[in-house]
C-alpha positions, 0 to 999 in steps of 0.5 A: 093089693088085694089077694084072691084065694080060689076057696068058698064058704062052707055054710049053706051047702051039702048035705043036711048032715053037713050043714048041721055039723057046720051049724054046731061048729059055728055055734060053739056046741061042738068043737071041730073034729081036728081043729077044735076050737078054729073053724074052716070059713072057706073051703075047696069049692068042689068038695069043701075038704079041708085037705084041698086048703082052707082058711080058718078062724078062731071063734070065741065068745064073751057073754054076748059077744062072738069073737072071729080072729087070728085067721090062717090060711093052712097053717099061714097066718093072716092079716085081717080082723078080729071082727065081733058079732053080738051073739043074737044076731050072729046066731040068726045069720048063721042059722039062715044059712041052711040049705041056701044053696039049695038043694045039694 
């Protein structure tokens, strides 16, 4: 059965500054403010605050590979992945998602 979360991602809207942050997290150069080394995937869809819910992510990376797992939804643990990405290409798809929303 498939479930349905009223949530969004959080990469490619905002303002500059937000996205920027965004990119740093995704990219391992900075530790998130509260969840340090999980991440918010997806978000409220009308302010991207993590208070509204959110589902999270831990993101490692090995050499060249990225490492999403144990995903939770709040504090709920769920069920999906762990997914690996080779760091490259990981790199180039999440830096093009800048401003693909446009303009915010």
């Amino acid at each position: 059965m498939e479930k349905n979360y009223d949530l969004v991602p959080c990469l490619g809207w905002g303002s500059d500054d937000y996205q920027k942050l965004l990119l740093d997290y995704f990219l391992l150069r900075t530790p998130h403010e509260f969840m340090y080394d999980r991440y918010p995937i997806l978000v409220c869809p009308w302010c991207g605050d993590e208070e509204c819910g959110y589902i999270s992510v831990k993101i490692d990376r090995k050499d060249d590979i990225v490492i999403w797992k144990d995903f939770m939804l709040d504090d709920q643990k769920l069920q999906v992945g762990p997914f690996c990405f080779e760091w490259e290409r990981y790199e180039q798809a999440i830096l093009s998602t800048f401003g693909m929303a446009g303009i915010q």
